[in-house]
C-alpha positions in Angstrom: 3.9 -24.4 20.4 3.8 -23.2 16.5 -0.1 -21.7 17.2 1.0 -20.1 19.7 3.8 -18.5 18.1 1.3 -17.8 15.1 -1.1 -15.9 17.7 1.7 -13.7 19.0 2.9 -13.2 15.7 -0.8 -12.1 14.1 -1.0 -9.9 17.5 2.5 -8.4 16.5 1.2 -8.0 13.2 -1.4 -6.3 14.0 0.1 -4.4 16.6 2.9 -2.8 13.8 0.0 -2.0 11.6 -1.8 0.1 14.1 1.0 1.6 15.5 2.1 2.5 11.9 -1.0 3.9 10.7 -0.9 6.0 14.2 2.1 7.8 13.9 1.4 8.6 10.2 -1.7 9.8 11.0 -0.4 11.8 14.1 1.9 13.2 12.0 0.5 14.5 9.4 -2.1 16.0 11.5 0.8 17.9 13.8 3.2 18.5 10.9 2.6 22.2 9.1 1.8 21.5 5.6 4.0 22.9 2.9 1.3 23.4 -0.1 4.1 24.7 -2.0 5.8 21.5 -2.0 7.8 20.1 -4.7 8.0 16.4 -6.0 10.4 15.8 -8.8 10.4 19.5 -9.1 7.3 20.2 -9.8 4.2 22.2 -7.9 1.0 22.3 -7.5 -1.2 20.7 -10.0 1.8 19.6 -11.9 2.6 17.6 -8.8 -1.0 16.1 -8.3 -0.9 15.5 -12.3 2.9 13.4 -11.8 1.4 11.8 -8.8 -2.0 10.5 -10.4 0.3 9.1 -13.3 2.5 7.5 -10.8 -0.3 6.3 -9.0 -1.3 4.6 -12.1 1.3 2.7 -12.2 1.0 1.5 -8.7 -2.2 0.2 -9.6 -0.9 -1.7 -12.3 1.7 -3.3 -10.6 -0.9 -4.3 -7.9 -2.6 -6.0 -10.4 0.5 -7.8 -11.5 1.3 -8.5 -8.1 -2.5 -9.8 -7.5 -2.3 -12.1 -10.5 1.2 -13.7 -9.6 -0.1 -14.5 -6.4 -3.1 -15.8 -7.8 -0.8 -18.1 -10.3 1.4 -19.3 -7.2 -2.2 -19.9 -5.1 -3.0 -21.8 -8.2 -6.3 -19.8 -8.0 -5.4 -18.4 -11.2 -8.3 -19.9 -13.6 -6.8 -21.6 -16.7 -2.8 -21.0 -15.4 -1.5 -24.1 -13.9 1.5 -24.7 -11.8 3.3 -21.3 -11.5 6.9 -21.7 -12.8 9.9 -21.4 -10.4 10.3 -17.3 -11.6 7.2 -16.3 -10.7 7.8 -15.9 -7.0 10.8 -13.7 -7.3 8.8 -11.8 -9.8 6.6 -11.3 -7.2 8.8 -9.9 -4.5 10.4 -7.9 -6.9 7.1 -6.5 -8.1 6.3 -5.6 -4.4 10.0 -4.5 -3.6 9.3 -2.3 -6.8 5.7 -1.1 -5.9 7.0 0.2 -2.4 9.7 1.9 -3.4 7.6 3.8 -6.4 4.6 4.6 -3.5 7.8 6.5 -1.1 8.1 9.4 -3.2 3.7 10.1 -3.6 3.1 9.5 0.0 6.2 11.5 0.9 4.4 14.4 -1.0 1.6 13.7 0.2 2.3 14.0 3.8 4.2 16.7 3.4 2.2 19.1 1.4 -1.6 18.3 2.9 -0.6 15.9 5.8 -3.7 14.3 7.1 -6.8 16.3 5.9 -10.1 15.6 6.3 -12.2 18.4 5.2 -14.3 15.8 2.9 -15.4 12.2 2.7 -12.8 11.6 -0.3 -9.9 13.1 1.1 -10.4 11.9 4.3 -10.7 8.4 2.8 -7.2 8.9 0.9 -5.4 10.2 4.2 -6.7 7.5 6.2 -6.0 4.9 3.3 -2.8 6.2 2.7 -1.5 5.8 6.8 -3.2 2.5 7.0 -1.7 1.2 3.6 2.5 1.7 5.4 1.0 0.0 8.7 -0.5 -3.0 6.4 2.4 -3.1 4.4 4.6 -3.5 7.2 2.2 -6.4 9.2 2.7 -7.8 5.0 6.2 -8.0 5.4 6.3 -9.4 8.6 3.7 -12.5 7.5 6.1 -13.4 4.4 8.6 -14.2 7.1 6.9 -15.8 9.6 6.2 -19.9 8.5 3.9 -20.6 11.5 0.9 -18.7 10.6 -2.7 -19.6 9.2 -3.0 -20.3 5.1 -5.3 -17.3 5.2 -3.1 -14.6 7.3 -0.5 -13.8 4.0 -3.4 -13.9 1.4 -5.6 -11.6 3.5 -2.9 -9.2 4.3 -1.9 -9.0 0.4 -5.5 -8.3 -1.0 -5.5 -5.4 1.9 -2.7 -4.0 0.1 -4.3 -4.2 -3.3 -8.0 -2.7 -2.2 -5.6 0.1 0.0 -4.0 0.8 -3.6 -7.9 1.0 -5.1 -9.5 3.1 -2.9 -5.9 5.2 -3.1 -6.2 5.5 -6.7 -9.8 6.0 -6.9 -10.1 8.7 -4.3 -7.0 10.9 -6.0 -5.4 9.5 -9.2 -8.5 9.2 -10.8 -10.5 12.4 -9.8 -6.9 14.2 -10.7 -6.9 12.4 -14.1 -10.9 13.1 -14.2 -10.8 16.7 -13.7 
């Protein structure tokens, strides 16, 4: 009965993720884009300059959130046992981590929407609707105790290549240029 319930659930999962990413998508390729938006009150490249530092941070706490669950994995080289803090640090990191991403892709989505007028911006558009979709199939594997050993890793390194490619297709050109 539990691999069954593990099927519907990875079905579900994926399900959430693609209907996520789909009404993101749809959105922000129906919704008017307001270039003049404002995040934090600022404009323009002010914005895109706040958002790249922002979006620096997310990367880092990726990275923290990839190494903790590498150290409760134990397939953190060298790091032993991870001590009883570790996973609340964890789901604090990524409680933290998705409520800093809100205010970018809010921005985002509001100001440009979808675009896809080059490979780079199309990858950040696409990368940014499936990131919400993956994050919410995320949060529905750390709930679920019937799933394979691989579903919850798989779905967490998604999440930390999604904030890559993010990062590298925006924050870093913004910080480059």
């Amino acid at each position: 009965m539990s691999t069954r319930w593990a099927g519907l659930r990875l079905i579900a999962a994926a399900g959430l993720t693609l209907a996520t990413t789909a009404v993101l998508y749809v959105f922000g390729r129906t919704h008017a884009p307001d270039y003049a938006s404002s995040l934090f009150g600022r404009h323009g490249n002010d914005a895109n300059l706040l958002k790249a530092q922002l979006g620096t941070a997310l990367l880092c706490l990726a990275l923290y959130q990839l190494i903790l669950a590498l150290w409760m994995y134990r397939r953190l080289p060298g790091a032993g046992t991870a001590p009883r803090p570790v996973p609340l640090a964890h789901r604090i990191g990524g409680a933290v981590l998705f409520a800093l991403s809100l205010p970018i892709a809010y921005h985002c989505i509001t100001a440009y929407g979808v675009e896809t007028y080059n490979a780079r911006v199309a990858l950040h558009s696409l990368a940014g609707c499936f990131f919400y979709g993956a994050f919410a199939a995320k949060v529905l594997f750390v709930r679920s105790r019937h799933l394979p050993a691989w579903a919850l890793p798989l779905a967490g390194g998604t999440l930390v290549t999604l904030i890559v490619i993010l990062w590298s297709s925006a924050a870093l050109w913004q910080l480059a240029h």
